[in-house]
N, C-alpha and C positions, 0 to 999 in steps of 0.2 A: 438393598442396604447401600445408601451413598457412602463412598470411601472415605477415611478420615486421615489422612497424613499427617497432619498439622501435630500432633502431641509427639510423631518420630522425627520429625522437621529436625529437629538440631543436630539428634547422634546420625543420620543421614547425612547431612551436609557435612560432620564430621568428617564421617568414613568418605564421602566423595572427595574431599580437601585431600585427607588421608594420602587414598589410593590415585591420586592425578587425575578425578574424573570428571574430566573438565573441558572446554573446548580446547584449550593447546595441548592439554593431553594425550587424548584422543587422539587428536594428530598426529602428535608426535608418536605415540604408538602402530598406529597402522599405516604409517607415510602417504603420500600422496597418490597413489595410483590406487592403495585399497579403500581410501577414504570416499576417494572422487565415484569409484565401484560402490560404495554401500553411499552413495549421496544418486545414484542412477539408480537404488535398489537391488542392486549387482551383490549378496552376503559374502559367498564365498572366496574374495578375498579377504576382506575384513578377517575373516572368522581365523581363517590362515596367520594374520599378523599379530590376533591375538594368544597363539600359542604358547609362547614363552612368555605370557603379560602379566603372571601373578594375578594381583588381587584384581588391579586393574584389567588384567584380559578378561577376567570371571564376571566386572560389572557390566563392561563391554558385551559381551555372548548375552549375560544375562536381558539387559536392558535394553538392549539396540537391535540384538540379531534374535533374539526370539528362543532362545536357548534353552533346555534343561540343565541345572548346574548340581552338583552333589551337593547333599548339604551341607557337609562339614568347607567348601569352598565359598558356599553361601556363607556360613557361619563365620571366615577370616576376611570375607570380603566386607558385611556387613553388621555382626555379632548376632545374636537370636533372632532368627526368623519367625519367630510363632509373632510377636505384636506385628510386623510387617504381614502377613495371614492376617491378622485379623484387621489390621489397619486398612485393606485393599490392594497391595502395591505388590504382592507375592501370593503363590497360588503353589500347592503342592500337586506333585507330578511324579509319583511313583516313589524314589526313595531320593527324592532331588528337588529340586523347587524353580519354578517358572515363573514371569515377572505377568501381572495382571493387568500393568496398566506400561505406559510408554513413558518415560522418565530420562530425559537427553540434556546433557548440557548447552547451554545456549550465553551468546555476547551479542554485544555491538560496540561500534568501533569507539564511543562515550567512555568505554571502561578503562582502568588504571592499566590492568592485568593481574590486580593484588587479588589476595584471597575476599575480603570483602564486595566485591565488584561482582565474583563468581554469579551464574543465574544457571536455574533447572527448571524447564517446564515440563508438567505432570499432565497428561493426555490420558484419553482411549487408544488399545492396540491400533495401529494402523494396519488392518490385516482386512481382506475381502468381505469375511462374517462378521468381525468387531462393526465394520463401516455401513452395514445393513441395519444397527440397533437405531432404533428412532431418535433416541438420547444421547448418539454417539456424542462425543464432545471430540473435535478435531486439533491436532498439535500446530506444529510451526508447516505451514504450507506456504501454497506461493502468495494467496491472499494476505496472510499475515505477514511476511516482506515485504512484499508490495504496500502496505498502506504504513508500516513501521519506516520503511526508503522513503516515503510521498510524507512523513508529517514534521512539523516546523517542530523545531526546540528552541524556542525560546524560552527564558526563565519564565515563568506562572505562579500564580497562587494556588491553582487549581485546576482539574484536568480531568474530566468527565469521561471512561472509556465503557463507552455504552456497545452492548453484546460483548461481553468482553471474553466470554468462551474459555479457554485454558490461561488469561490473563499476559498474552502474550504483549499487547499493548501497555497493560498495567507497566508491566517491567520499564519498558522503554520512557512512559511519560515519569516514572520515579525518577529519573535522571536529570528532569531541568522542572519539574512541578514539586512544587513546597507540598500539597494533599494531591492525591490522585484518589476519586469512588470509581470503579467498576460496577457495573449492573450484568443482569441476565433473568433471562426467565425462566430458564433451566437450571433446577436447582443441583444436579450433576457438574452440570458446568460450573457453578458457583463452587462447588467443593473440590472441584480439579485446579479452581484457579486461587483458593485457598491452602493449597496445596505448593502450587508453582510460586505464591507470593512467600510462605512460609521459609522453602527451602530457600529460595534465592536471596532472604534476609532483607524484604521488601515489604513496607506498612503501605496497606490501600484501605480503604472502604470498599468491601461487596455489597454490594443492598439485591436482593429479589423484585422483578417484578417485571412487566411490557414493556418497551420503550422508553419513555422516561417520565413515567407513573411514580420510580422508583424517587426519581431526585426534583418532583413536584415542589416548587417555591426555593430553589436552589439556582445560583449561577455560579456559570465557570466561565475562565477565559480560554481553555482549552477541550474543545472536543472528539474524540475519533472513535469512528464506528467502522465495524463491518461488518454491517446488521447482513442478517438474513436476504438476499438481495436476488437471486435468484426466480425470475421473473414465469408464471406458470399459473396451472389452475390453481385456485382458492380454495388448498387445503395443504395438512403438513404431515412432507413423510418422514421430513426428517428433521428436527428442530434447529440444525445449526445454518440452514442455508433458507426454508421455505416459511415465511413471513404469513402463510394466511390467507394473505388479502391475495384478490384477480389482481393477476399478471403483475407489472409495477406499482398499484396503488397504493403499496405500502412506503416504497421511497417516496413519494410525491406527497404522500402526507407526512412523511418524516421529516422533510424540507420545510414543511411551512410551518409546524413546530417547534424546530432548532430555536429560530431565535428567544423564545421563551427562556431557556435555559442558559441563551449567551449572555453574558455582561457584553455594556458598550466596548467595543472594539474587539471583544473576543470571537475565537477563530474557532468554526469545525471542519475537520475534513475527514470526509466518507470513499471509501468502494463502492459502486454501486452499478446494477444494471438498468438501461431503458427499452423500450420496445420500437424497433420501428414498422412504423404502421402504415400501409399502403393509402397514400393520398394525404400523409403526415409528413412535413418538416420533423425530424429530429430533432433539430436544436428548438425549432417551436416550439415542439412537444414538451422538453423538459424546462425550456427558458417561463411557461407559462404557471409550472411548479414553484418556482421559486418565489420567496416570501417577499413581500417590501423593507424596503430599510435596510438592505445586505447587500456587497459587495459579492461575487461572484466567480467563480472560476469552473466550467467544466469540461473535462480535457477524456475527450474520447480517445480509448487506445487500440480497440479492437471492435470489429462487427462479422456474428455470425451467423450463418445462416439457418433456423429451427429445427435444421436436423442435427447439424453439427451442436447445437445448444444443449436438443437433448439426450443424446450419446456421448457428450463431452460428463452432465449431471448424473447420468447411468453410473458411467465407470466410476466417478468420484464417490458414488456410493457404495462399490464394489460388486457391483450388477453385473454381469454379460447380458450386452446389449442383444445379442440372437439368442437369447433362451425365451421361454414362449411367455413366459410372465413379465419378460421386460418385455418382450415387445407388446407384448397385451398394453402396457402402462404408459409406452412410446407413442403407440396409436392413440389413445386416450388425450397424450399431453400433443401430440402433433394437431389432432382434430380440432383441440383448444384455439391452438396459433392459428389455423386455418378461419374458424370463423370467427376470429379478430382483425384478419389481416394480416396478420403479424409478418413480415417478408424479412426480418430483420433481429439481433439482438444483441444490441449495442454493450462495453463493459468498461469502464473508466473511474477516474476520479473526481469526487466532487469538492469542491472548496466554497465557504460561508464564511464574509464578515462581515460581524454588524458596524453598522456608522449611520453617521446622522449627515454624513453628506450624499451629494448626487450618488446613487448607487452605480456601480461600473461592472457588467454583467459581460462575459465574455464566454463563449458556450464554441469548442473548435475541437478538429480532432489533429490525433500527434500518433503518427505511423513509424515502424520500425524502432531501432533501440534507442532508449531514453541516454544514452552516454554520460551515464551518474544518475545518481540519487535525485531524488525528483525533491527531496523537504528543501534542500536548498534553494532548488529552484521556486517552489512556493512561496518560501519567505522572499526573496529577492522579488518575486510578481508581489508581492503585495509591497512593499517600497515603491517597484516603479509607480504601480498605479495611483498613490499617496505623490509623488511626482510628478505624475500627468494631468491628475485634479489639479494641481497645484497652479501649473502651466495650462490650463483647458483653454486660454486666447492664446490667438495667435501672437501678437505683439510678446507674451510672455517669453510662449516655446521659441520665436524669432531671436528674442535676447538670450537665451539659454548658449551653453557649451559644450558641447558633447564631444565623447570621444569615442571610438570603434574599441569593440572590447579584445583583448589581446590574442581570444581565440577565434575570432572571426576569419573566414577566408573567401576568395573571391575566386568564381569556378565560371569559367568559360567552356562554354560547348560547341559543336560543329555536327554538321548530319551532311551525309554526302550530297555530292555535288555533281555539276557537269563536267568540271575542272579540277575534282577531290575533294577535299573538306570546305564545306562552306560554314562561317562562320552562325550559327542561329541564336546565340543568348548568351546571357552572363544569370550569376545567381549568387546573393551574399550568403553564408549558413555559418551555422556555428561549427565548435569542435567538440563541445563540451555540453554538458545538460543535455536539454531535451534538443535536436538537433534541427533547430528552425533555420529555413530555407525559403528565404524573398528573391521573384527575378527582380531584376534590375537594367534599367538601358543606360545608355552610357554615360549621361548627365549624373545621373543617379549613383552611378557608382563614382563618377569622378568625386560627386560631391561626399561619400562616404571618403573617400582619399582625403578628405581635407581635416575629414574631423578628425585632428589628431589634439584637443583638449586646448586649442589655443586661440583660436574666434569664435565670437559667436555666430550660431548657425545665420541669422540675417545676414551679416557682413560677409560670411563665405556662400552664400544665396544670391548676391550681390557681385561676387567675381566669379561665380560660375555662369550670369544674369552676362555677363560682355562677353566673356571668353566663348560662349556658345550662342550668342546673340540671339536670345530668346529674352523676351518680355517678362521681367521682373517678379508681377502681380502673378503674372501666370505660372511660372515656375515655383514661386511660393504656396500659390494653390494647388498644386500638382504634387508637390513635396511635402507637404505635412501631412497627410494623414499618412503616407507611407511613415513619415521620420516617429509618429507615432506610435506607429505598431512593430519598428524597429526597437524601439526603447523598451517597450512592452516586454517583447521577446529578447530583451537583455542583450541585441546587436552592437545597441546606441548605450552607452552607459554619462548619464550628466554628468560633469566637473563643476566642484565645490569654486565657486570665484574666488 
């Protein structure tokens, strides 16, 4: 029997307004060293802070830490337990009552702080046995932050959050989309995330169905997924990660669908994994995926090696990877990788926009920490690139103005010497976003020294062309496809004339 929260939905959010059970709440209740403890999965402090917490400490044990609570505590924390019983969201537990499913407050930084703003998503226990159920439906993980940091908000008409699982996405695209539909094919997951829109005072469309079977002859200007993406043999043990199809065949047909469902100029971005395959280009590999008529963004941030892929997908299901059934299941998915090749298993972001001009397809990888939110950064890449079309001749980008962005810094290095440190390079990087890092020689960077929003780049190509007496034409041919991919990478930012 799928749970029904949705007719407790209001005296719920009631009592959580009520009792402070909220993300500052929380907080403030268990301060910051037990919070950061139950954010490690560390309880025992938590459990500790909520001792003197009233109702509040009772929702707390009950909800988060996995508790038995008396009933009559039940009862002042949340009034009649029995429709909560039968609604799915409470389970009795001797002479006390135990929470069935995972019910957490949740923000982001879009919100007032008012009670209106408030959001609760409604999960499966996140416990070892829960994680094993084939229908598990997963809460707020690192996936769902990670693609809720990576996606644009701009204002929309409409906002397609396909696999939308506990509607964690839903919540987020409510914030700057006029309609937001959700999909899924799990109809657990649809009533978990009927659940999380309810309480959090959030109007979406759910639709049932595969991929986007659901919103056939439909467009959006905004899409995000985090489908099923976990790359493996061709079958499903778990529905919220394993797609079906061999290995990646299911992103790659996903890709070349999308546009269907985009309106002109509209934007999707995905999670996604690819495979790399012994005697495969990677970026190849996925660059041959992609549909026509779309602008492009794919931004690798990690690659692992097939063991670590599938010991990493073990535990997420709450397997011990040396018990004899998982390893029975490891050998099984190992022998897979082995006769495909597989030496590799790449995990990043994808970015899609349609346009009717030259398409601009940029497929790289981006190591170590992102230094902020990555939506910012997508939307600002897709500006540049609407920039760069714009300027694609030289004569253009030569008349343009640029100027070096404020977080830019200039990093000199040395590697020893016969004599101590010998000077070997320079490298411009950022400070901020994704922390891109061009060498640079000396020309190149003096000419970065100049762009400070006041000539244009020919006329300062032109006095770095005497001062280094180097040939004009050649200097300019030397310097633009870097000055390119600096602007790209948000080094170079143009001035308005």
């Amino acid at each position: 029997m799928l749970p029904d929260l949705v007719p407790a939905a209001p005296g719920l959010r009631t009592a959580f307004l009520t009792h402070g059970y909220t993300v500052d709440g929380v907080r403030a209740l268990l301060g910051r060293a037990a919070h950061d403890a139950l954010t490690r999965g560390e309880p025992e402090a938590a459990d500790r802070a909520t001792r003197d917490g009233g109702e509040l400490g009772v929702l707390v044990r009950l909800l988060l830490l996995g508790a038995t609570e008396p009933a009559a505590a039940v009862r002042a924390a949340l009034g009649d337990p029995g429709p909560l019983v039968g609604a799915g969201l409470l389970r009795v537990a001797g002479d006390g009552f135990m929470a069935a499913l995972d019910v957490r407050p949740y923000a982001d930084d879009a919100g007032s702080g008012a009670a209106d703003d408030a959001w609760w998503v409604v999960s499966d226990l996140d416990t070892p046995a829960a994680r094993q159920d084939r229908d598990h439906v997963t809460g707020v993980g690192g996936a769902s932050l990670s693609l809720a940091a990576a996606a644009i908000r701009r204002p929309v008409d409409a906002t397609l959050d396909l696999g939308t699982g506990c509607g964690v996405q839903a919540l987020h695209a409510s914030r700057h989309s006029r309609t937001v539909v959700g999909t899924d094919v799990a109809p657990r997951a649809l009533a978990l995330a009927a659940a999380t829109l309810a309480l959090s005072g959030v109007r979406a469309e759910l639709r049932e169905g595969p991929w986007l079977q659901p919103v056939a002859g439909r467009r959006f200007a905004h899409v995000v997924s985090n489908p099923p993406f976990v790359p493996g043999p061709a079958r499903v043990d778990y529905v919220y990660r394993d797609s079906g199809a061999d290995g990646d065949d299911a992103l790659a047909a996903l890709l070349g669908d999308l546009p269907g469902v985009l309106e002109a100029g509209g934007v999707a971005q995905l999670l996604g994994s690819w495979l790399h395959v012994r005697g495969e280009d990677w970026p190849d590999r996925v660059r041959s995926w992609l549909p026509p008529g779309c602008d492009a963004w794919i931004l690798q941030r990690e690659v692992v090696d097939p063991a670590m892929h599938v010991g990493t997908w073990q535990r997420d299901a709450g397997l011990d990877p040396a018990a004899p059934s998982a390893r029975a299941r490891a050998g099984e998915w190992l022998d897979w990788a082995e006769a495909r090749a597989v030496e590799g298993v790449g995990f990043g972001h994808l970015l899609l926009r349609r346009t009717d001009a030259e398409p601009v397809v940029v497929v790289e990888d981006l190591v170590g920490e992102l230094g902020g939110p990555l939506g910012p950064e997508a939307d600002g890449w897709l500006d540049r690139v609407d920039w760069l079309r714009a300027h694609a001749g030289d004569d253009a980008l030569l008349g343009a103005t640029l100027a070096l962005t404020a977080s830019a810094t200039l990093e000199r290095y040395a590697v020893p010497g016969e004599e101590g440190w010998a000077e070997a390079g320079a490298a411009v990087a950022r400070r901020d976003g994704p922390l891109w890092r061009h060498e640079v020689d000396e020309p190149a960077a003096a000419m970065l020294a100049g762009c400070r929003g006041e000539l244009p780049l020919g006329e300062l190509l032109a006095l770095l062309s005497f001062a280094h007496d180097r040939p004009y034409d050649a200097l300019v041919a030397a310097t633009l496809p870097a000055v390119r991919e600096l602007v790209r990478h948000g080094l170079l930012v143009p001035v308005a004339p």
